[in-house]
N, C-alpha and C positions, 0 to 999 in steps of 0.2 A: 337407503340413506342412513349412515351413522348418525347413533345418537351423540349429543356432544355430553361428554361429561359432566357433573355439577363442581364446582369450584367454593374455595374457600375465598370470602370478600378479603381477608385481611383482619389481622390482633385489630384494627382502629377501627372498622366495620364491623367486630364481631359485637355479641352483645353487650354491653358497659364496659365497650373498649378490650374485650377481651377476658371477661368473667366465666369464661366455659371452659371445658375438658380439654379443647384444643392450645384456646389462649397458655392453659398453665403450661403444656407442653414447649409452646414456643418459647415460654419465660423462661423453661429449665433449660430451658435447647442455646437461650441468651448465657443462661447465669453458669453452665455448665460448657460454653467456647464450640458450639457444634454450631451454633447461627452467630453471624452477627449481630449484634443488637439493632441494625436499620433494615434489617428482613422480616417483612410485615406477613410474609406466606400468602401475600395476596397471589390469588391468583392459582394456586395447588389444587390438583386435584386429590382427591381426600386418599386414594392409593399414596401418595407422596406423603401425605401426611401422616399416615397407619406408617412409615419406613420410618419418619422423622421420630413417631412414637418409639421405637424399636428403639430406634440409637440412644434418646434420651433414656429411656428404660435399663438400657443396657451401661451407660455410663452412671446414674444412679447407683447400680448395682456393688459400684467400689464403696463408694460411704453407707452403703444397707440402708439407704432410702432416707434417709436423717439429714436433716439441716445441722444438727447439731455434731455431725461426722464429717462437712465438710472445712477442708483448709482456710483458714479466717481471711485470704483473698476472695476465693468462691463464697465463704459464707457472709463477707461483708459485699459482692454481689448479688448477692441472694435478696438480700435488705435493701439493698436500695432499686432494684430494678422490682421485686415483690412490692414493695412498701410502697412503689410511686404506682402502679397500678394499683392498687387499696386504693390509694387517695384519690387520682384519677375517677375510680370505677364511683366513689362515696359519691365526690362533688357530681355527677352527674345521675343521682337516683339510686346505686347498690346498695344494699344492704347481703350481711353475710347471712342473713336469716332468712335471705327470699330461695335459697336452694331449697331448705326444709318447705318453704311453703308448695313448691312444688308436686 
C-alpha cells in the first residue's frame, strides 16, 4: 500500500494566514510574477514546494536578495501584498516577536 504523501493546507490554512517559511515563499513567488496572486498552494506536496523554493531563490538572485534592489513595480508589490499579510496575520493574534519566542 503507498503512503499518500503530506500536503501543504494552503497560505490561508497555514499558521496566521501564512506566517511561516513557506507563506513567505509563496508571497515572493506573488510579488516576484512566478504565482499568481490567487494560488493558495493548497494542496502541494512539499517536493513542489522545495521546486517553488528554487525558482523564488533563483529569481531573487537578480536583485541580491533586497527589497530595496527591486524595480519600484515589484517593490511597490512587495508592500502591499507583504503589508496586507502583516496586517492580516496582526488582526488575528501575530506578533513578529513570537518567532524569537520559539
Amino acid at each position: 500500500m503507498a503512503k499518500q504523501k503530506k500536503t501543504y493546507p494552503g497560505i490561508h490554512r497555514d499558521h496566521y494566514e501564512g506566517m511561516t517559511d513557506i507563506g513567505q515563499i509563496i508571497r515572493d513567488a506573488w510579488v516576484l510574477g512566478i504565482l499568481p496572486e490567487d494560488e493558495t498552494c493548497e494542496g502541494w506536496d512539499y517536493e513542489r514546494l522545495q521546486s517553488l523554493y528554487g525558482e523564488v531563490h533563483e529569481a531573487w538572485d537578480l536583485y541580491g536578495h533586497l527589497v530595496s534592489n527591486l524595480p519600484s513595480d515589484l517593490r511597490e508589490r512587495h508592500e502591499r501584498i507583504h503589508g496586507a499579510a502583516f496586517r492580516r496575520a496582526r488582526e488575528l493574534g501575530w506578533s513578529p516577536n513570537m518567532a524569537d519566542e520559539d
